[in-house]
C-alpha positions as CSV (number, residue, x, y, z in Angstrom):
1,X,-6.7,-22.6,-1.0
2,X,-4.0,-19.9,-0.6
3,X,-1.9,-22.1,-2.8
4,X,-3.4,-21.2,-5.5
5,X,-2.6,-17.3,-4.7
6,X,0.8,-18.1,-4.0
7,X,1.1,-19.3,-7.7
8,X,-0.5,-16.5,-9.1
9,X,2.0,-14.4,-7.2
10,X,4.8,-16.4,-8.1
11,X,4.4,-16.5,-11.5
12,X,3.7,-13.0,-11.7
13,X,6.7,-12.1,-9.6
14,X,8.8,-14.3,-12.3
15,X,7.7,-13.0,-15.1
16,X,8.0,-9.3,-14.0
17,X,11.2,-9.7,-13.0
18,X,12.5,-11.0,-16.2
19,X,10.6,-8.4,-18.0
20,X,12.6,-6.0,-15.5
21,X,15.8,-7.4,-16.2
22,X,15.3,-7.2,-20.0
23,X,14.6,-3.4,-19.8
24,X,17.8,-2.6,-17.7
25,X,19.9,-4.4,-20.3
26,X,18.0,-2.8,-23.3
27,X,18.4,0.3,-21.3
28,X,22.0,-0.1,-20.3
29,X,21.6,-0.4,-16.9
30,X,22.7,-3.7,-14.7
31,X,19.7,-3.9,-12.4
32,X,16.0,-4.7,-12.9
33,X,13.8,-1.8,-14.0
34,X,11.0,-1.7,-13.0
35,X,10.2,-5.2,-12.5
36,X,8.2,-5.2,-9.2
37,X,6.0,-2.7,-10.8
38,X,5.3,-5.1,-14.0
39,X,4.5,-7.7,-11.7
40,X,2.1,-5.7,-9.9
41,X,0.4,-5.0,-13.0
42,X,0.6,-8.9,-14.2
43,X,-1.2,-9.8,-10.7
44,X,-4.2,-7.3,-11.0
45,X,-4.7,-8.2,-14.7
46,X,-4.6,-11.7,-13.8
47,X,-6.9,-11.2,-11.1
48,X,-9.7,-8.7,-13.4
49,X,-9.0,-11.5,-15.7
50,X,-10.1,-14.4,-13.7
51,X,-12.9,-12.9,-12.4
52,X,-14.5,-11.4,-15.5
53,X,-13.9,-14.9,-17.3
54,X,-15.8,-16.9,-14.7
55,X,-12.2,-18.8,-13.7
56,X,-12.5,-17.9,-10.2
57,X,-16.4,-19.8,-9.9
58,X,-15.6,-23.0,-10.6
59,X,-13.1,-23.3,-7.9
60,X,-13.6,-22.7,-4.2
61,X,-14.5,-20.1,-2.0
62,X,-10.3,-20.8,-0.5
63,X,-8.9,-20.6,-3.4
64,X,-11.0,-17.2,-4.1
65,X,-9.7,-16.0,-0.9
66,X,-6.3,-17.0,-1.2
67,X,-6.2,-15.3,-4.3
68,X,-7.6,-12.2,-2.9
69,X,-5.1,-12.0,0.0
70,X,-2.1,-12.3,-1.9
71,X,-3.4,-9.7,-4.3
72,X,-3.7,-7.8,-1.5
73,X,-0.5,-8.3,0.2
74,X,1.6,-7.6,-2.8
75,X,1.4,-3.8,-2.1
76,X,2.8,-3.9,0.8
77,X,5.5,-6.7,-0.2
78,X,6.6,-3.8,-2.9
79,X,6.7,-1.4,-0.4
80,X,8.8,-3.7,1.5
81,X,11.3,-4.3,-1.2
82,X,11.7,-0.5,-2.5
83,X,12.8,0.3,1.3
84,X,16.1,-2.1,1.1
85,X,17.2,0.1,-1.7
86,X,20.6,2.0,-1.7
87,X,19.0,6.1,-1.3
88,X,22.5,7.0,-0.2
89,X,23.9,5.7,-3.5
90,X,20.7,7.2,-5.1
91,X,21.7,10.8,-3.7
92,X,25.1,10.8,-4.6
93,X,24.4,9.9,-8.2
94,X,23.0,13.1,-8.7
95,X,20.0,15.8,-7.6
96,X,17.8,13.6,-10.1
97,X,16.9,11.3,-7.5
98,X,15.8,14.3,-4.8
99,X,14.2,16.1,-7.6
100,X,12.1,12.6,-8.1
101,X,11.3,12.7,-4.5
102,X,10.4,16.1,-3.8
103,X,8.2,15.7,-7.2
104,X,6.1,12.7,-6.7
105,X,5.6,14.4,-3.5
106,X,3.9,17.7,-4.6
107,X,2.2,15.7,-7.4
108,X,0.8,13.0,-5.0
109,X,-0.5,16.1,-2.6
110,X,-2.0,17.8,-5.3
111,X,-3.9,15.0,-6.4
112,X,-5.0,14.4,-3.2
113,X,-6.3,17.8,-2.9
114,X,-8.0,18.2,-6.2
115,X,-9.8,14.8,-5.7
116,X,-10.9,16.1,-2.1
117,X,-12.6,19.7,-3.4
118,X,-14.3,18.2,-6.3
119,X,-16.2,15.3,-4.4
120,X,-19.1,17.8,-3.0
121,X,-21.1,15.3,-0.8
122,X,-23.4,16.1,2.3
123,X,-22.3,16.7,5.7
124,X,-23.0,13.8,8.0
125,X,-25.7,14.4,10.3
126,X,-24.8,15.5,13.7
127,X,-24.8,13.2,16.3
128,X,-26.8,14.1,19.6
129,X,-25.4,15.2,22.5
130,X,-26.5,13.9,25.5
131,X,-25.8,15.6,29.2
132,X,-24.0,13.4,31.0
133,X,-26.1,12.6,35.0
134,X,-25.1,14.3,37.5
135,X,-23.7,12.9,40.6
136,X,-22.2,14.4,44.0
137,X,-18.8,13.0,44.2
138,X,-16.4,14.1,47.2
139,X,-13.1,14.0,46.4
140,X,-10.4,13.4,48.9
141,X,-6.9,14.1,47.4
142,X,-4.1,13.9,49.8
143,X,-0.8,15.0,48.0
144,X,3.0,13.3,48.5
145,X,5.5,15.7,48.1
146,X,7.9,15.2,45.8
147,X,10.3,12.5,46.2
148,X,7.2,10.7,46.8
149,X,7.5,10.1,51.0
């Protein structure tokens, strides 16, 4: 039952955001920090957790399901909450944030590039090419001129 993954994400969501709320006022700061992120972490242990523990065989195959899919759609539910926050505010607090940007950004391309060039796999095979048949079609094209009278 998806229920059951709605729970999970609920009480993951919950405690991460209190965790998140806890930091900013240890930090100083009157917002959550971070708390999405802790929650994101809370679901996926939960999740490694039930399945290495057997807790996920002695329910159903729904309730595996719906606690797959919501484990799945929390990624993009972040994604979905970091885009309704203030970047103009973020700018205009100071180059930190741009720097940030600009940062993740080179690191997340150079990843991707060191990962890419150290996998050294085979080619795939090449796929036949077969001619296409030929046929003898006559074409009659009358053109309109334009304006299209």
């Amino acid at each position: 039952m998806i229920v059951y993954g709605v729970a999970l994400l609920a009480i993951c969501t919950l405690a991460g955001v209190i965790i998140g709320d806890f930091l900013g006022v240890l930090l100083g700061v009157q917002s959550n920090v971070g708390g999405v992120g802790i929650a994101m972490i809370f679901l996926i242990c939960a999740r490694l957790y039930m399945h290495k523990h057997g807790s996920m065989s002695h329910t159903t195959k729904e309730t595996e399901l719906g606690v797959s899919f919501w484990g799945c759609m929390y990624i993009p539910i972040v994604v979905a909450m970091a885009a309704q926050q203030n970047v103009v505010t973020a700018l205009h607090g100071g180059p930190v944030a741009l720097i940030g940007a600009i940062g993740s950004v080179l690191v997340c391309g150079f990843a991707i590039t060191v990962i890419s060039r150290s996998h050294k796999g085979e080619p795939l095979p090449a796929e036949p090419i077969e001619p296409l048949p030929e046929k003898s079609i006559e074409l009659n094209i009358t053109a309109a001129p334009v304006g299209g009278r």
